[in-house]
Structures are given as structure tokens and as C-alpha cells.
C-alpha positions as a printed Julia matrix, in Angstrom:
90×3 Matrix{Float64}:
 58.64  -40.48  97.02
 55.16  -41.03  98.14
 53.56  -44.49  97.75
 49.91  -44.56  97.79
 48.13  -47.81  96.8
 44.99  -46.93  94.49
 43.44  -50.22  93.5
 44.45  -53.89  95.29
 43.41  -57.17  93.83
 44.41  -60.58  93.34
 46.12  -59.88  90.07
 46.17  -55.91  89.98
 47.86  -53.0   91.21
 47.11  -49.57  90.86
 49.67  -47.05  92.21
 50.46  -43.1   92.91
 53.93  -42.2   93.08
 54.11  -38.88  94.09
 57.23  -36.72  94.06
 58.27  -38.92  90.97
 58.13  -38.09  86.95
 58.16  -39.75  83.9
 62.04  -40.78  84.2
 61.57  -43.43  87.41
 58.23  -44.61  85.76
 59.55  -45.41  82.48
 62.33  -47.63  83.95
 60.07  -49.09  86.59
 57.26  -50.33  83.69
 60.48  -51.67  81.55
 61.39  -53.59  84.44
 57.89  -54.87  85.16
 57.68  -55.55  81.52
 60.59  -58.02  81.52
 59.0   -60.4   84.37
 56.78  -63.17  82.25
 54.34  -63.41  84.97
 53.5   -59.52  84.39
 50.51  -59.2   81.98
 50.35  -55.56  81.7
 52.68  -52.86  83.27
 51.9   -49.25  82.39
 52.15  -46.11  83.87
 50.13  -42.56  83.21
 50.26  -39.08  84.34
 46.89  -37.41  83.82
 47.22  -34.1   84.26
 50.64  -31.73  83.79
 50.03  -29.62  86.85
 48.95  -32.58  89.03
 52.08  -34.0   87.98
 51.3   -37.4   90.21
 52.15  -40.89  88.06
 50.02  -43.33  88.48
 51.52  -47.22  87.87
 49.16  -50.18  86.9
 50.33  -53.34  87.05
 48.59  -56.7   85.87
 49.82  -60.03  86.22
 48.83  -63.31  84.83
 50.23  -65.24  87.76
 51.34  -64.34  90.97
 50.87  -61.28  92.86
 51.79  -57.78  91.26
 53.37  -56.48  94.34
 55.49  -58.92  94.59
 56.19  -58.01  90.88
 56.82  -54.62  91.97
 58.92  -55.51  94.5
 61.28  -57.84  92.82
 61.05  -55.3   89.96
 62.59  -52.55  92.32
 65.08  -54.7   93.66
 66.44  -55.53  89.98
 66.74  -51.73  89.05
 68.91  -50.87  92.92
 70.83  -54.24  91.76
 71.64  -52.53  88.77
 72.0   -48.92  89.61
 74.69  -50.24  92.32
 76.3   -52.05  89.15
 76.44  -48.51  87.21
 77.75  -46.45  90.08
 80.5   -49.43  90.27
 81.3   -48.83  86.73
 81.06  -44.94  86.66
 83.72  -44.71  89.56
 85.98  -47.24  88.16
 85.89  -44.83  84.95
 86.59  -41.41  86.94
């Protein structure tokens, strides 16, 4: 995955994640969604052959990277908890 930043301000954050699809943005904004100091968290692919998502995120308070980051963090914390669980099941 390639991170480019897009847009930086006090309370916004407009991303490109390249190499990624709809799958890793839909859990990303869910997890973004979930913070209460996230405003808006949204994520858009413009064009089918350019295929590169692009991730806004708004916050009411706080900055929205560090939104993003603790975001990220939550979904490895619980990706860790799944492959726990899967193995324990095989």
C-alpha cells in the first residue's frame, strides 16, 4: 500500500491509498466512524480503471491522523484477535 496525503488541515484529512480496494476502505471508514471525535469518515474511488481510493476524514476535535492512526491500530488489534480464534478452530 501506497500512502499519499492529499489535503492536511487542522481538522481534515484527505488520503490516496493506492494498491488498496473497496474491502480495506470499508473497514477503515467503519472504524473511523466509531471514534466520537470523528465528524465525517468516508472514502471514494472515482474512477474504475484508476482504481486509487481516496479516504476523507473530518473530525470535530482532535487531529484526524491521529484518528487514523488509532483507527488502524484497533483493526491490527483485532485482526490479531481473529487469526487467534481461526487457529484455535483449525
Amino acid at each position: 500500500m501506497e500512502l499519499n496525503v492529499v489535503e492536511s488541515a487542522k481538522n481534515k484529512l484527505v488520503i490516496e491509498l493506492k494498491g488498496e480496494d473497496h474491502t480495506f476502505c470499508n473497514i477503515l471508514v467503519k472504524e473511523l466512524q466509531k471514534d466520537s471525535n470523528v465528524k465525517t469518515a468516508a472514502y471514494t474511488i472515482e474512477h474504475p480503471l484508476r482504481r486509487i481510493p481516496r479516504v476523507f476524514i473530518e473530525t470535530a476535535s482532535g487531529s484526524p491522523k491521529d484518528a487514523l492512526v488509532k483507527a488502524t491500530a484497533n483493526l491490527i488489534k483485532d485482526a490479531g484477535k481473529f487469526e487467534k480464534e481461526f487457529a484455535k478452530e483449525i
